[in-house]
Structures are given as structure tokens and as C-alpha cells.
N, C-alpha and C positions, 0 to 999 in steps of 0.2 A: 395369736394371729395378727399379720400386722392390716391398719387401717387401708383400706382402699379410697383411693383419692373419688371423691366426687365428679359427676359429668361436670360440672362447671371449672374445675382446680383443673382437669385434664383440659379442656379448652383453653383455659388463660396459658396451659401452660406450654401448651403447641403452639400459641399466637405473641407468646414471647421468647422462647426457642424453637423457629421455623427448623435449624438445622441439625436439631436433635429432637427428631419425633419419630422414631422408629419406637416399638413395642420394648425393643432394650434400654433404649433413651428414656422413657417414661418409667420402664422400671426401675430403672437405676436413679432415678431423681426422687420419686415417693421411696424408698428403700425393701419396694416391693419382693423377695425373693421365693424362691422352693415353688411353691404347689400355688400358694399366694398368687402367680401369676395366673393361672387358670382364671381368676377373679375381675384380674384386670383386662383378661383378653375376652372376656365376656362383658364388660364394661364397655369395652373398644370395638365391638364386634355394635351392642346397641346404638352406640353412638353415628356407627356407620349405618344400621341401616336408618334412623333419624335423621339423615341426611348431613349432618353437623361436620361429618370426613367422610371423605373417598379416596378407598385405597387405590393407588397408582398400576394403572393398569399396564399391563407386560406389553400389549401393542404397540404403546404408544410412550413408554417409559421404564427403563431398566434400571433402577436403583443399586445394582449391585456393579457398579463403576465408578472406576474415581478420576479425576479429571486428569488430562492431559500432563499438565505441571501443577506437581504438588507438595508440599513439604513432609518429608519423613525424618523418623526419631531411628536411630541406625542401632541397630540389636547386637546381639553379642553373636560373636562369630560361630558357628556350627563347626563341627568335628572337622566337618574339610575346609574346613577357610574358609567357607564362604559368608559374605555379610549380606543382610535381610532386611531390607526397613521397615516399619509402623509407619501407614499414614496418619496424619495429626486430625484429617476433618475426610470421614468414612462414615455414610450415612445409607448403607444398606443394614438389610433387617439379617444376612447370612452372616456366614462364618467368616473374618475380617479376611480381606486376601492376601496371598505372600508376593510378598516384591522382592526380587532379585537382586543385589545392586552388582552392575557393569563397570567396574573401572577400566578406566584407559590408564594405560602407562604413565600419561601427564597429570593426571589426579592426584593430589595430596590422600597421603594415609588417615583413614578414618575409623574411629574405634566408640566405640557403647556408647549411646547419650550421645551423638554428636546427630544435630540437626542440620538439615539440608535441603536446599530445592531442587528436586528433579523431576527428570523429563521422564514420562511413563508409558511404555509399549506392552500393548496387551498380546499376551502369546496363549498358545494352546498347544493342547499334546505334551505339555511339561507338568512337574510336581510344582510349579510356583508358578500365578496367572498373570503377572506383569514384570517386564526387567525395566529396570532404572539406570536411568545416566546423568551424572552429578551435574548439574548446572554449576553450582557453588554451595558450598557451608557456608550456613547462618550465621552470621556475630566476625564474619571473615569478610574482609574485600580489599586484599592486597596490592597493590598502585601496579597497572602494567603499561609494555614499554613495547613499540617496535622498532626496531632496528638492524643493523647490518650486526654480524657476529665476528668478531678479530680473533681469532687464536692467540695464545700467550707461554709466557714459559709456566703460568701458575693458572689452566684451565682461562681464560680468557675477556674480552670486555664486549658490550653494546656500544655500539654510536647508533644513535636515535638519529631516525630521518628525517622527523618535526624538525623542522628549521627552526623552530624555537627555542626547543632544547638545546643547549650546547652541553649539557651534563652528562658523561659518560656512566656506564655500568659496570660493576666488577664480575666475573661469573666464574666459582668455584670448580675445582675441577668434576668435581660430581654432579655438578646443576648442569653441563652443558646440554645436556639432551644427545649428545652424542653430533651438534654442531660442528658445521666445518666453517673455514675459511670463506667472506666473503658473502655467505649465506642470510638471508633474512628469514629474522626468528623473531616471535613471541613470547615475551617473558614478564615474567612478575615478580614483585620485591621481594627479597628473602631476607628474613631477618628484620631489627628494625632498623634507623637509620643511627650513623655515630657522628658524629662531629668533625673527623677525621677520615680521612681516604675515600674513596669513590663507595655509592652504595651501591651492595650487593643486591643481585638478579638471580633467577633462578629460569630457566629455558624451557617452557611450554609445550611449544610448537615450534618447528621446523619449517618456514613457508619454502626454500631453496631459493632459485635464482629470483632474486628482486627485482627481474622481468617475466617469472612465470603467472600463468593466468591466476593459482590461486592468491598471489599476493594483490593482486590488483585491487581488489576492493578498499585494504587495510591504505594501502595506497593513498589511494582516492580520500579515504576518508581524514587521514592526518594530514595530507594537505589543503582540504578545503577545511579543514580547524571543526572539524565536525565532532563534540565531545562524545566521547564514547568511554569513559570510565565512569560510574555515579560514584559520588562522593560518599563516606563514611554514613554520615548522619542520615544520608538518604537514603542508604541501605541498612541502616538501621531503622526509619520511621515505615518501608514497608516488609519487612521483616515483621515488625511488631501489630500489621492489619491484622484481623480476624474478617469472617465472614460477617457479614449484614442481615440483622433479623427484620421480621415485621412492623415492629413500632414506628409509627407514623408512615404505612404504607400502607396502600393495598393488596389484597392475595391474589395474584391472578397465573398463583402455581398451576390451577387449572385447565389454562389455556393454550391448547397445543402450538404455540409457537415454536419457530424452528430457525434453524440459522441455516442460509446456502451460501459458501464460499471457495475459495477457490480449494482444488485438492488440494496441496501445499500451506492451505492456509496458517499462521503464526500466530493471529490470534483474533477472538471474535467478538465482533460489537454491537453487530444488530439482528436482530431475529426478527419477524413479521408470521402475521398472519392475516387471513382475511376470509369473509363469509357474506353469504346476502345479507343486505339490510331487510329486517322487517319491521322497517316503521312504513304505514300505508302513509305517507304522505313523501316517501320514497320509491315508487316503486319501478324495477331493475336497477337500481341501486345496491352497493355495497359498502361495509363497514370493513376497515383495513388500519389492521393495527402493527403498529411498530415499535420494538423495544431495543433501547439502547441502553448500554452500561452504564450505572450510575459510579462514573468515575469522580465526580464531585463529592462523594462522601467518604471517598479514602484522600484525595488531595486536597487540602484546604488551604486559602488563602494564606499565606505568608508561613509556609508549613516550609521546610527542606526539600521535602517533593514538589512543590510548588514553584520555586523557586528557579529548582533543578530543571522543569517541566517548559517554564514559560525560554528559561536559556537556549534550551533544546528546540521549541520552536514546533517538532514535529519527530517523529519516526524517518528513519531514512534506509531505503529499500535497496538491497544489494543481490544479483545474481545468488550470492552465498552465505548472505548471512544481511541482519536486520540491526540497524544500530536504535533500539527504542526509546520512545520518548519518556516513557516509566518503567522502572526494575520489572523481572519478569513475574516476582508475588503477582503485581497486579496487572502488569499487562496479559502474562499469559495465563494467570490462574482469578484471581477473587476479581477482577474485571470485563477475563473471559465469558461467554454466555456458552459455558460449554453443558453438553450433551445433561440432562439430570440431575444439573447439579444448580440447588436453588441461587438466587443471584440478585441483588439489591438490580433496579434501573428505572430507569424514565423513559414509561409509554404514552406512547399519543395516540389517541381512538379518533380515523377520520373518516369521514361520510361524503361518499362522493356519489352523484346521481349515473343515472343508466349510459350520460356521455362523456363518465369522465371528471366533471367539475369539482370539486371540491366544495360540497356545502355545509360543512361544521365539522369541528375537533377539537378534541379537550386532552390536556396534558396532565401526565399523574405522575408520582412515586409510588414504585409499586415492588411486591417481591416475583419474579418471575421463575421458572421452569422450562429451560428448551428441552422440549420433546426428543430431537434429533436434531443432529450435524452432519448436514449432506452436502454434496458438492454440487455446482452449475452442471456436470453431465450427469449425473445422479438424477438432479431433479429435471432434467429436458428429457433422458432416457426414458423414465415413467409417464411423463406428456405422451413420449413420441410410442405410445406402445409396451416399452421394454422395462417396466419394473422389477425391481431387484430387490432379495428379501426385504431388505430396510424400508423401501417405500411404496412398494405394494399396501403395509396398511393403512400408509397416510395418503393412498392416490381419491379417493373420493373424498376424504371427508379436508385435505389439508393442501393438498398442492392443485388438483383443480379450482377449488374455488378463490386459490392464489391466482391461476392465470386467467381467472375471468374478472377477475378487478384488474389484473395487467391490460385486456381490453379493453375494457370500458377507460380505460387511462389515455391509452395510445390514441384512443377518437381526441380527446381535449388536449391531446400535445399535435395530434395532426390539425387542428384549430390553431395553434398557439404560433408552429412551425418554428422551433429554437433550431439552432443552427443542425444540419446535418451532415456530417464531411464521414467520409468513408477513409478513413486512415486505418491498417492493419495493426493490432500491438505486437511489437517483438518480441518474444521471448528466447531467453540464450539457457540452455542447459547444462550441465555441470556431470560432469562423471564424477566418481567417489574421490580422484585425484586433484578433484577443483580444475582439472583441464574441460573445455567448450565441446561438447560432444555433438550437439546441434545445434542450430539457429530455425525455431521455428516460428510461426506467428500462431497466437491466441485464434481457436473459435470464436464466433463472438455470434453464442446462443441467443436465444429468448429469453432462455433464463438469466443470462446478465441483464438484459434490458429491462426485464421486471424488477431486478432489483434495483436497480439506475432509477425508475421512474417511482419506486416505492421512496426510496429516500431520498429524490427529489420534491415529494410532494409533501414528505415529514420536516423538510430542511424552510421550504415555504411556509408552512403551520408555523416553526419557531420562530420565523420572523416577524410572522403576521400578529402574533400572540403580544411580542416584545414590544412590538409597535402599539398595539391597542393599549397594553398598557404601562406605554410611557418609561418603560427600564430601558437606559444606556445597554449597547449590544456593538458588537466588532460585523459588519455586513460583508458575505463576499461580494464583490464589487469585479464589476467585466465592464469596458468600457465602450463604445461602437469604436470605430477603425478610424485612424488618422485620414485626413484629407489626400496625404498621397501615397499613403499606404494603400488606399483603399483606389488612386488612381494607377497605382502599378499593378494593380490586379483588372484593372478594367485594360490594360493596356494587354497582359497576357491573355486575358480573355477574347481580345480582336485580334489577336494575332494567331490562335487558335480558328477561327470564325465562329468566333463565342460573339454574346451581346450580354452586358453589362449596365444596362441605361442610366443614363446622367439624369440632373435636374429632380430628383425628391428625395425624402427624407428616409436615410440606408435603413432596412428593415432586413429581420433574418431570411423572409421569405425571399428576396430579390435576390439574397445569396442561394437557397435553396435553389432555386429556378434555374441559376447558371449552374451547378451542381448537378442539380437531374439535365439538363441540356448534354455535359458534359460524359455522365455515364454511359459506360458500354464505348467510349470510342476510345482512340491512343492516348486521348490528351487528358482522359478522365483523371488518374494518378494527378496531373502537374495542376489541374485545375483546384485539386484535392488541398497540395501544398500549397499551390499561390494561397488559397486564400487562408488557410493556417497561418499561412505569414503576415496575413494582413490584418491580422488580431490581435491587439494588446494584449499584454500578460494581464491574469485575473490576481488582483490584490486583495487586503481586508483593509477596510476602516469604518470606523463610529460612525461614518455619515453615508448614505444609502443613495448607492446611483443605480443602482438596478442591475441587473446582470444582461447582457446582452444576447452573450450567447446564448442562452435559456431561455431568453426572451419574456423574464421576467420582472413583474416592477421591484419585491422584494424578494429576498434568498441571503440564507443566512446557514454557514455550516452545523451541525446539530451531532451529524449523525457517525461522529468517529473520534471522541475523546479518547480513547487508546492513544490515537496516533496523531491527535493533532489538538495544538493550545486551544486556536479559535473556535473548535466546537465547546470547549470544558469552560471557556468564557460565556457561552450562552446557556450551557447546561448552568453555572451559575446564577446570569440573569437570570433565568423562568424559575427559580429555588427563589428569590429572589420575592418576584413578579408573584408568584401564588403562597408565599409566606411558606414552604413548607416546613414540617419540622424534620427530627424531634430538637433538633440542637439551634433551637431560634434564631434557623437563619446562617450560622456560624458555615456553614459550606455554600451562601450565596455569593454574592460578589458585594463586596464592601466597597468602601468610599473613596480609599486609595486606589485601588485595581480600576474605580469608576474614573478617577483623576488623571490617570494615567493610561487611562485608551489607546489613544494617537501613538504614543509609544510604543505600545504593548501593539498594536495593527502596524505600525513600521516593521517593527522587528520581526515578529513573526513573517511576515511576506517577506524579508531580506533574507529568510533560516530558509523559509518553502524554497526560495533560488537558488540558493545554495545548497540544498539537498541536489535537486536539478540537474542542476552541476556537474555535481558532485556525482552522481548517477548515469549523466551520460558519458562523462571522459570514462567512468568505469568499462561501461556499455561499449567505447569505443576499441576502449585496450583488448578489450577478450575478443571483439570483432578482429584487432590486427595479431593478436596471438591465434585466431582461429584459422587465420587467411595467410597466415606466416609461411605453410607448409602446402601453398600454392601460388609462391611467388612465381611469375611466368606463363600462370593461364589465362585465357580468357573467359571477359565477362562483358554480358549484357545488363546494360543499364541507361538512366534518362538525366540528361545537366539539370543539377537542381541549384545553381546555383555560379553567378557571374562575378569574379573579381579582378583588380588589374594583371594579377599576377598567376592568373589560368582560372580553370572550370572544374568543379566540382559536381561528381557525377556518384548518385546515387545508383548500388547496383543491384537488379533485379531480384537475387538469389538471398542476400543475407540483411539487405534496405543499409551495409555499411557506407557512410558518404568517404570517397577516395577525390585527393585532386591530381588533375593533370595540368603539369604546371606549364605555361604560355613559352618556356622556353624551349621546353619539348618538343613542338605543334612547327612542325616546318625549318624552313630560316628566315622568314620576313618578323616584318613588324607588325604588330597586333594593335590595332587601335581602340583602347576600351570606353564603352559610353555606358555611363553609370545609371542614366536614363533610361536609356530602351533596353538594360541589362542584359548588354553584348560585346561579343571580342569580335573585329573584324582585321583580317591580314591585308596589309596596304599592299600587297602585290597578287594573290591570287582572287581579292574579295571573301577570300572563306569566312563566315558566318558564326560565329558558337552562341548560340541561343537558350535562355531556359526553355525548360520540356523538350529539349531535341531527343531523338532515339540514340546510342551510341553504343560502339562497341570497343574496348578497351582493354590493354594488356595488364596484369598486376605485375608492377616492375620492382616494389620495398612496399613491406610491412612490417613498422615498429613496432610492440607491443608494448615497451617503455611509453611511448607519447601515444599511441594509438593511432597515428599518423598510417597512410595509406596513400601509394602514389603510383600513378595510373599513366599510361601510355595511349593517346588516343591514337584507333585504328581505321576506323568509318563514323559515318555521321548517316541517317538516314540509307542506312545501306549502302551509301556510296562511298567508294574509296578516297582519302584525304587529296585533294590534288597536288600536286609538288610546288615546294616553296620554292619563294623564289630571293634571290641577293641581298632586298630590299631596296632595291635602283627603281624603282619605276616597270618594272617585268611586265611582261603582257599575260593578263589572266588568261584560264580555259576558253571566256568566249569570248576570247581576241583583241579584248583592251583594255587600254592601259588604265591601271589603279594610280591617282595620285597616292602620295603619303599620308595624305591630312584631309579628311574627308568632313564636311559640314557635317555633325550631330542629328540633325534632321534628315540631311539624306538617308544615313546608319537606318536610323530606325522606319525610314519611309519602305527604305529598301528590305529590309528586315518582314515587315510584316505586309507588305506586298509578296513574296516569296511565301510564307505559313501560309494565306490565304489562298493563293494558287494550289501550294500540293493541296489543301484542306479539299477545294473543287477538283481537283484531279483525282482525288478516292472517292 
């Protein structure tokens, strides 16, 4: 008979293998078998009711799934060809599941033993409960290239579009992918490299014409120099993560956190949860907990990942695809917070009174457990009445008592008044062709805003922490509005018959106030933009100026090291700041990374611009390949925007900005005042003004430049009136226009006119 381990040997041994503690895991470690189990699971059964474990309850936790992206070990083929994988880290107590694997035509052949990361879709109604789709093989990460495709007498070459490459590509006749002429393709090195002759490619992906929507992104992305290959060694160091056990953490596998992100979500970083506070010296008060990946314990200072991470800057978000800031091991699996599956992170427990305030929080390493992974309509559906099997059983005990700390929030941000501008988000959709199938805009729930103010108030704790004690930290930093930035907005705002008032010191509230004045009329949209424009871009740096628009004294990003440097910098700091272990320290931020700040908060805000960028010329192209196939219609839309050389008129339907250019617009001359940000024609007086109403022809849409050019038709509903020589002509009401008009008059005249129609409706 073999020994049965002690209640204490099974304790230590669950509290140093969190990710192997199923009743198989424990047996197969003491070499417990046969009938001997009976023993143990009597064992396991006291201990439970001891209260020492609690088994995982099916409400609220389904153990018998395996995460999203996961590595498998690939099995010997079955009678019909078909290949099977092993997951590597399977922590239910049933029968291991079977996974399918999916190849696509461009997949390398794979055979026994060959390790892999993929993407996993759970099916039902079938003999196998998940199919697979090979991200990549393990110990593999072959250099790729994009480029135009030449045909040849001998299968053919790449010319790379990177303008920095000038290195061509060879492509055998059997690598083409079935490539034509002209065509933009996708390929990766084949072979290794010789010393001799162009190095061979092998063809992927097919993008086709190198103005169609789906190549835009790839586009985008190798002209704004935005790395998107990881290097060897870095695909080796998380290749080689495991998961993260309990030592030197807390357990708080217990606590039904949960993650809400978008449907689409790619991958997940923070979970929360919250409940009444019962300390009577709180009371309507609430405790509100939020946990974040602890991505600081897979990337460590001057590591390959690290390295790779801080170049990268940030994650960069594409209609079709995500160029991330760490390999997908960890961004989309062992750093994911996905559904069940235990996860090393750093939680913050904060106490905020019955209105809102934030009165204490303590920060930890901890092993956590999300309960579930739901979406923003998910969880507003079950708010609003309409629970769906998944969240019916977390409506009382998990997602209300979330939105009643989302209350008690919204009173001390209506106290606070951080800016509030009503801008729509666009979203651009994609058919299975990578063609634009619609142009929608984002709901923008309650439940977004709960989590906006949840990790707003966890992003404030890490600063305030850093600051108390004394650790160097990278601060987001917003800055108030230039002096005439901030008078170009007070200038649209009178010309509106808005008020803007002069003379005291700019506070978010005073922008609020012209905001809500603004809502519910025509001008609300331009009042929206003006003042977005009159905003400094938000930077990082070591020295703390407050954030303006939040209208906070400190704020410091915390809560998204997946996707961004400046949070894993302060995830850092607070390892740092509270000594944690087990590895002393070795995943805080050291003395170099402290030397070098200013650099490191340079860089990263020049990467975040460049994403930006990088994101909207993408944004713009699929708007002008969208609109391609409606050159000649009309559209309604509002001038956002005054240059010498014509007006730019956002339009209503898809928010794409198109300009109509000044040469267009009559036969006179147009006189531009960069001042009161207007084109006036020296023979009719015709006016073009920001926020004017306008209605406009689509005349060209490029989708190579993204470029959109507009033919203006009316202005305020009224017909353009006829240009005139440019001689001196006598306008509609009968007099004569000089050519050359004093700048003051322009805008005297200008906003004398807005404020009449304004009294006229």
C-alpha cells in the first residue's frame, strides 16, 4: 500500500504548485495509484470540509477549459490524416480534451513532437471539443517580408516596399502561392541565407492589388517603421515562460473577479471586482478591487523581451490585425486574465466612501482566478434586465454590486468635472475579404464607463503609492491649452453665440459649461472639435504636471502592460517600492532603467505618435476604398477645418474628413485669414467658416493615399452664389467686394453673420 501524503505535505503542496492541484495532479506527484486513490480523495474531501480548500464551484468557474491561446504538443496523425494536439498546461480534473488542428494551405507541414502556439475555438456537436489554428511553431520564427511579387522565367522575386530595404527576394517556383504579377504578397525566408545570390522567400499570403483594403494596414505599418517581426532570441525567451505559481503571492483564486471587454477583445489585462465595504467607520461605502497582469515577472529588465518591448513602445491597433508589443505566449496567453485559468498579477484593494472618494488602498502580488469573460453588452444586458445564461449567476452577487461602486464613483468625478466632450468612436468593419463592410460608431454603455472610472481610480492609487514612497515613475502628463489655442476656441465659441469667459485661471469645468451650453443644438459636434483641438497631446515623463484633462493632480498609467511600456515601468516601480519577492527585486526597476527615464518617457510618447499615425492614415485608406464605389454621390457634412488651399469637411455618414479644394469653389479669389479660420471670395463675399452645415459632391477617392476630394454644393442650405472674374464684380447684395480686405473686417464680418442666423432660429 503506497503512503498517503499528510494534510500538511498536500497543503504545501497545492501552495507551491497552484497549477497543478487537480485530484490527478496530487496523485501523480505522491505516486499515489489503483484503489490508493480512494484514500486520497478522502483525504481531500476532509480537508475540504476543514475549510483548508474549496472546490471550484460550476456557477461561477469551469475548469474544464483551456485558454484562448495555448501551446500544444502535435500527435501522431490518425488513420485519416488528420493531426490532434496535447495541450502543455490542462488543469481540469476530466478527460484531457481533443483538439483538432486546422491548417490553412500557408501553414508549414507539421508532424509528431512538434510544438506550437495556437489559437483555440471551442465547438460542440463534434467528436473533438476545440479546433486549432497554428499561430506559429515553437523554436521557428522565420524573417518576413512584404512586398510587390515580379514573375520570372524561374518562379519569381519580391521587391520590398520598406524603402529601406533595397534587398530583393528570390521565390521558387513552388513557393509562389500561386502569385501573379504586380501583386502584394506576404512571405517568409525559406531556407537559410548563402553568401551568394538573392535570399530565398517563400509566399504566404496573397494581399492582391497593393491598393486593396486588405493590404492597407501592412502598409501603414512598414511605412511608419513600426517593428512588427520579434527577433529570434525574443521568441525564444517567451517561448521558454511557464505559468507563475504562488510563492511570494497572495491567493485570491477565490475571488470572483472578472474581466469585461470588448467582443473582439485580443487580449486581457484587468479584471475587477467590488462589494460593500463593512468597516462601520465606512459606511455606504465600497471595497473595489482590480487586477492586472503581472507582466513584470515574465519581462525583466535588460531581458530580449525587454528590450524588444521598451523599442516597440506600445501595441498598435489595426482594423485587421494587432501588431503587439510582446509575443502572443504572453500577451495572449500566460499574461492574459483569461476565463479559469490561474494567473500571476498585481491587485489593488480600494475603499472609497458612499460619495465616491477614494479613502485608502493597498497594492499586492497576488495569484488570481477570472471567474468569467464577458463583454460591455453582456454585462449592460444583465444591468438592463436581459441576463444570459453566463451572467445570470453573477447578476446579484458580481456585476450589481460593480455598478453600485460605479455610482458612488460618477458623484466624486461630477465633484471633480475632468473634461467631458462627446466624441463618437468609429469603428470600420471588415468582411472575411478584408473589404470595409460598414462604418459604424461604438455604443458607448455604462458599462464602458465603469470600467474607465475603475481604472482611472487604480491608475491614481499607483501614483499616489510611488509618490509616498519616494520611487522614480514615468507620470502621464496632459497639459492645460495654449494661450491661443485656447483663444481660437473662445473665438468659435462667439461666433457660435457661445461664451467662453476671459480673465481666470482655465479649469475643466469652464470647458464643461461651454459643452453643456453647446448640446442638443447644430453647433454641438464643432464645439465638440474645437475644443479637442485645443488640447495638447498627453505625454509621459519622470516629472508630474498633473493631468488636465482628468483633472487630476497625479495619474500615472498602471493598468495595461500587455500593451503599453509606461504601465510595466510602474508595475516595476511598486515591485520596487514594497520589496516584493520571490526573486529580490530582480523584476523591479533597477538603477539603469531609473538613469535613463527621460529617455525611456521621450521615446515611448514619440512610439504612442506614431502608432496614431500610423492608425489613422490606415483609418483613412479603408474610408477612401469604402467611398471609392460612391464617387458622384452626395453627402452631408460640417467644415472642420480652414486652409489656404480649400476646406475640409467632415461628413456626416462615415465622420471620413474629404477637402474641397479653393480652386474648385467658383472663379474668384479667395482670401484666407488664418486668424478667424476663413476663406472669403473677393468678389462674391462668400464666407467658408469652421462648423458651417455643407453639402458636397464626392468627386475622387484614392485608397492608395486615402485622400478624398469634395466638390462643394450649398453651404447652410443655400445655393453657392456665382463666381465672379475676380475684377471687382458686384456681390448678391449689390456691392462691390475689394480684393484685399483688412483681416479684422474678415472676421468682424464673419462672426457678426454666425450670431445673427444663431438669433434668427
Amino acid at each position: 500500500m503506497t503512503r498517503i501524503p499528510s494534510k500538511a505535505e498536500i497543503l504545501d503542496w497545492i501552495s507551491a504548485h497552484p497549477t497543478q492541484n487537480s485530484k490527478r495532479d496530487i496523485a501523480k506527484a505522491f505516486g499515489i495509484k489503483g484503489a490508493d486513490r480512494i484514500d486520497l480523495k478522502r483525504v481531500l474531501k476532509e480537508l475540504e470540509a476543514e475549510g483548508h480548500l474549496e472546490k471550484r464551484r460550476k456557477t461561477y468557474r469551469d475548469p474544464e477549459q483551456l485558454p484562448p491561446v495555448t501551446i500544444l504538443t502535435v500527435k501522431r496523425p490518425d488513420r485519416d490524416g488528420d493531426l490532434f494536439g496535447r495541450p502543455m498546461e490542462w488543469h481540469g480534473e476530466g478527460v484531457e480534451p481533443i483538439i483538432l488542428l486546422m491548417p490553412r494551405a500557408s501553414d508549414p507541414a507539421l508532424g509528431e513532437g512538434d510544438r506550437i502556439l495556437a489559437r483555440l475555438t471551442a465547438v460542440k456537436g463534434a467528436d473533438h471539443n476545440y479546433e486549432a489554428r497554428l499561430i506559429r511553431r515553437i523554436g521557428t520564427n522565420p524573417k518576413r517580408v512584404l512586398g510587390v511579387f515580379r514573375t520570372g522565367a524561374e518562379g519569381g522575386r519580391i521587391v520590398p516596399i520598406d524603402k529601406s530595404s533595397s534587398t530583393e527576394w528570390s521565390v521558387a517556383p513552388d513557393a509562389t502561392g500561386g502569385a501573379k504579377d504586380g501583386e502584394l504578397v506576404e512571405a517568409e525566408q525559406a531556407g537559410p541565407k548563402t553568401r551568394l545570390g538573392l535570399p530565398r522567400a517563400r509566399v504566404v499570403e496573397r494581399l492582391g492589388d497593393p491598393s486593396a483594403p486588405k493590404a492597407v494596414s501592412l502598409i501603414a505599418i512598414h511605412q511608419h517603421g513600426i517593428p512588427d517581426q520579434f527577433p529570434d532570441q525574443v521568441m525564444a525567451e517567451a517561448d521558454a515562460a511557464k505559468p507563475i505559481g504562488l510563492k511570494g503571492r497572495e491567493d485570491l483564486r477565490d475571488l470572483p473577479l472578472i474581466t469585461i471587454d470588448p467582443v473582439d477583445a485580443r487580449d486581457r489585462d484587468d479584471a475587477c471586482f467590488a462589494e460593500a465595504d463593512t468597516d462601520p467607520k465606512n459606511p455606504g461605502g465600497h471595497v473595489i478591487w482590480v487586477a492586472i497582469a503581472d507582466v513584470a515577472a515574465y519581462v525583466r529588465p535588460g531581458s530580449a523581451l525587454d528590450r524588444e518591448a521598451r523599442k516597440r513602445g506600445n501595441s498598435s491597433y489595426f482594423p485587421d490585425r494587432v501588431v503587439p508589443m510582446l509575443p502572443d505566449r504572453l500577451s495572449g496567453d500566460l499574461c492574459s486574465l483569461h476565463e479559469n485559468v490561474p494567473r500571476a498579477s498585481v491587485v489593488v484593494r480600494m475603499q472609497v466612501d458612499a460619495e465616491g472618494n477614494k479613502i485608502g488602498h493597498r497594492f499586492m502580488r497576488a495569484l488570481i482566478n477570472s471567474s468569467a469573460a464577458l463583454s460591455y453588452q453582456e454585462v449592460q444586458d444583465a444591468m438592463d434586465g436581459r441576463p444570459s445564461e453566463k451572467t445570470e449567476p453573477l447578476l446579484e452577487d458580481v456585476i450589481k454590486p460593480l455598478y453600485a461602486a460605479y455610482r458612488a464613483l460618477t458623484k466624486a468625478r461630477a465633484a471633480r468635472q475632468p473634461l467631458d466632450l462627446d466624441l463618437p468612436e468609429r469603428r470600420i468593419v471588415l468582411d472575411e475579404d478584408g473589404q470595409v463592410a460598414s462604418v459604424n460608431f461604438r455604443d458607448r454603455l455604462e458599462a464602458h464607463r465603469l470600467i474607465e472610472e475603475f481604472m482611472v481610480l487604480a491608475n491614481v492609487a499607483a501614483a499616489e503609492t510611488l509618490i509616498k514612497k519616494r520611487t522614480p515613475l514615468v507620470f502621464r502628463v496632459h497639459e492645460e491649452p495654449a494661450p491661443e489655442k485656447l483663444e481660437a476656441l473662445r473665438e468659435t465659441a462667439q461666433a457660435a453665440g457661445l461664451n467662453l469667459a476671459k480673465g481666470q485661471v482655465l479649469q475643466t469645468r469652464h470647458l464643461n459649461a461651454l459643452l453643456n451650453a453647446a448640446a442638443g443644438t447644430d453647433d454641438a459636434e464643432l464645439i465638440n472639435i474645437s475644443t479637442l483641438r485645443s488640447m495638447q497631446q498627453a505625454y509621459y515623463n519622470p516629472e508630474n504636471f498633473g493631468h488636465f484633462g482628468l483633472a487630476l493632480r497625479n495619474y500615472a498609467h498602471f493598468t495595461s502592460p500587455i500593451r503599453r511600456y509606461a504601465d510595466l515601468i510602474v508595475h516595476r516601480a511598486l515591485i520596487t517600492a514594497h520589496g516584493w519577492g520571490p526573486d529580490n527585486g530582480k523584476d523591479g526597476l533597477t538603477p539603469d532603467e531609473i538613469e535613463r527615464l527621460d529617455d525611456t518617457a521621450t521615446h515611448i510618447s514619440e512610439t504612442e505618435r506614431r502608432s496614431m499615425i500610423a492608425e489613422r492614415d490606415t483609418t483613412d485608406r479603408y474610408l477612401a476604398a469604402y467611398l471609392s464605389e460612391r464617387v458622384g454621390n452626395e453627402f452631408t457634412g460640417r467644415i472642420s477645418g480652414i486652409a489656404r488651399f480649400g476646406a475640409f469637411v467632415k461628413l456626416d455618414e462615415t465622420h471620413a474628413d474629404g477637402l474641397v479644394p479653393v480652386r474648385t469653389i467658383g472663379r474668384e479669389f479667395f482670401h484666407f485669414d488664418a486668424d478667424a479660420g476663413t476663406l472669403m471670395g473677393a468678389d462674391t463675399g462668400l464666407t467658408l467658416a469652421i462648423g458651417q452645415r455643407v453639402t458636397v459632391r464626392l468627386t475622387q477617392a484614392a485608397p492608395v493615399t486615402g485622400g478624398l476630394e469634395l466638390e462643394l454644393l450649398s453651404i447652410e442650405d443655400q445655393a453657392l452664389p456665382k463666381g465672379g472674374s475676380g475684377r471687382g464684380r458686384r456681390s448678391p447684395a449689390g456691392r462691390t467686394v475689394k480684393r484685399k480686405a483688412a483681416k479684422s473686417k474678415h472676421k468682424a464680418a464673419k462672426t457678426k453673420r454666425k450670431v445673427e442666423r444663431k438669433r434668427r432660429k
